[in-house]
N, C-alpha and C positions, 0 to 999 in steps of 0.2 A: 384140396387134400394135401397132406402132409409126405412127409419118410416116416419111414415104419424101421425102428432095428428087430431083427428077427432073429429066427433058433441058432445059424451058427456063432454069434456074436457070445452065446452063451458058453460061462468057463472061458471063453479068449479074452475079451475084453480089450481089443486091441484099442489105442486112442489116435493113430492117424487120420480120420476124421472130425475130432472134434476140433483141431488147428486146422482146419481151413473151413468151418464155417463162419460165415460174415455176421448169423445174428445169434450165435452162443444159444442153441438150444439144446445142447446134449448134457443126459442130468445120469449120473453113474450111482447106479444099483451095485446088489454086495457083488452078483457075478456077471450084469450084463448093463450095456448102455442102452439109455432110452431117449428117444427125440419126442418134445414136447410138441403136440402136434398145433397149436394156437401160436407156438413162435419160428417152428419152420416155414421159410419163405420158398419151398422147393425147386432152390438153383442147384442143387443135382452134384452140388461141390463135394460131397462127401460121400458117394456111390463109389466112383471108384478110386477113392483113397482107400477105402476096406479091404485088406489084406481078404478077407475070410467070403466077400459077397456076403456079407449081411445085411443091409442095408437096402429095403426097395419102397417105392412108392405106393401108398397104401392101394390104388388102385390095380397093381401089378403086385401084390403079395399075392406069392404061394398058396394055395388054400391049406396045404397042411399046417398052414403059421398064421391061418386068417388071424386068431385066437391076440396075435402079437400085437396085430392094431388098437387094441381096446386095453391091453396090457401098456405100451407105453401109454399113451392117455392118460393110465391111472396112476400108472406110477412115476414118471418126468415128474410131475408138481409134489411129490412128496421125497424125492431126491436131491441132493445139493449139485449143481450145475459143475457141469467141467470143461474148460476151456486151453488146457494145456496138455501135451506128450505125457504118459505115465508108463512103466513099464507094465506091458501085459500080461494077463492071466497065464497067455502060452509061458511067456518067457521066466515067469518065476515060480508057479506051480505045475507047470508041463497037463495040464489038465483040459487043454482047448485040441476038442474031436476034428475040429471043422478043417478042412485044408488048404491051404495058401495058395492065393492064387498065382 
């Protein structure tokens, strides 16, 4: 089983995560990231770099965000991969609910 990015992630879009993954599976949507769950290797490296705890193992997802497992799945392969620091959703549209850890 993979990581699952989940509901706070959404509007934040924080990217300290996707630099310290070792096999580049994080693929960014217009407002949220998504881990492609065929190329995470779940070394748990980018749990807690998430500012926000959005980020769990699909077997340890929330159930109010089951819905999030089968979203990234669908949409990782149809998103261009992201592999570098970007400034986030919080910091340049003030529009991220979730709160820092």
């Amino acid at each position: 089983m993979a990581h699952v990015v989940a509901e706070p992630c959404f509007n934040c879009k924080y990217t300290d995560c996707v630099v310290v993954c070792p096999v580049e599976c994080f693929y960014e949507g217009e407002a949220i990231l998504f881990i492609h769950p065929d190329e995470c290797i779940d070394c748990e490296a980018c749990v807690p770099e998430c500012p926000v705890a959005a980020i769990f193992h699909a077997d340890n997802l929330p159930e109010e965000w089951a819905g999030y497992k089968d979203l990234n799945a669908e949409m990782a392969p149809q998103c261009p991969g992201i592999t570098e620091q970007k400034t986030s959703m919080a910091e340049t549209h003030g529009q991220c609910t979730a709160p820092k850890r």
